[in-house]
C-alpha positions, 0 to 999 in steps of 0.5 A: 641869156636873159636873166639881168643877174646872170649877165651882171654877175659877167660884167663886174666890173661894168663898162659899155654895152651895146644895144642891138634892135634888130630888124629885117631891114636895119639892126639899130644901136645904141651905147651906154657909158660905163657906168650904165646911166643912160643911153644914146642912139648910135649907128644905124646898120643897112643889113645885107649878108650876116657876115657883113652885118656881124663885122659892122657890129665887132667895128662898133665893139672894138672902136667903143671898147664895149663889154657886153651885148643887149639885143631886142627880144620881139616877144609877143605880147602874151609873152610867147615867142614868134617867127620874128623871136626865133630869128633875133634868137638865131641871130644871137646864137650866131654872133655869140662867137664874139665872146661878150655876155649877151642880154636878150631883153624884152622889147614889147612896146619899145617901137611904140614908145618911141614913135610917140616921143618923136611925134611929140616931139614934132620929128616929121614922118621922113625923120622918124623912119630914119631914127626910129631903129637907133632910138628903139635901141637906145630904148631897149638898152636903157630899160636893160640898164635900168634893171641892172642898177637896180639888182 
């Protein structure tokens, strides 16, 4: 789903989330508290076959009692979806079988900002590329919870 409303109204009683950038290479993530105040980098996930990358995330899921799922949505910037939208949209449906509410949430900008906080925050260029998937995802799931303290 993407509409915050829909995907309050399925949880709530709040509790956890799960934020999920996912790429090609590496799905970063990160965690909110229960009360949707803020949220953190968690662990970074080396992709390799689907159902490894699925039960990687159901292990996050189950260890951190999450609730619900908020993935990255790589929306073009005129809004329009891509090749890229399509896949993360896939991958969604396909990991809709773990029967969490599940938030895609526009993620234009997100990788940008966080590069420029870790460069501001002095982070050298080897550093960041480790930590800027989970930090985009904590990003990601920050804005989301934001809208839904909000409505």
């Amino acid at each position: 789903m993407e509409d915050v409303t829909t995907f309050a109204a399925a949880l709530p009683d709040g509790g956890r989330l799960l934020g999920l950038d996912v790429g090609t290479q590496t799905i970063g993530t990160a965690l909110c508290d229960a009360g949707w105040s803020f949220a953190s980098p968690a662990l970074l996930i080396k992709r390799t076959r689907f159902t490894a990358d699925k039960a990687a995330i159901g292990a996050i899921i189950g260890r951190e009692q999450v609730r619900g799922i908020v993935i990255g949505l790589p929306l073009n910037m005129d809004g329009s979806d891509s090749p890229r939208t399509q896949s993360v949209r896939a991958f969604a449906r396909n990991i809709g079988d773990l029967t969490l509410p599940l938030l895609l949430w526009d993620e234009r900008w997100s990788t940008v900002a966080v590069e420029r906080a870790l460069i501001a925050a002095d982070v050298s260029r080897a550093k960041r590329a480790e930590r800027v998937d989970n930090a985009a995802a904590a990003y990601i799931l920050q804005g989301a919870i934001d809208a839904l303290t909000r409505s």
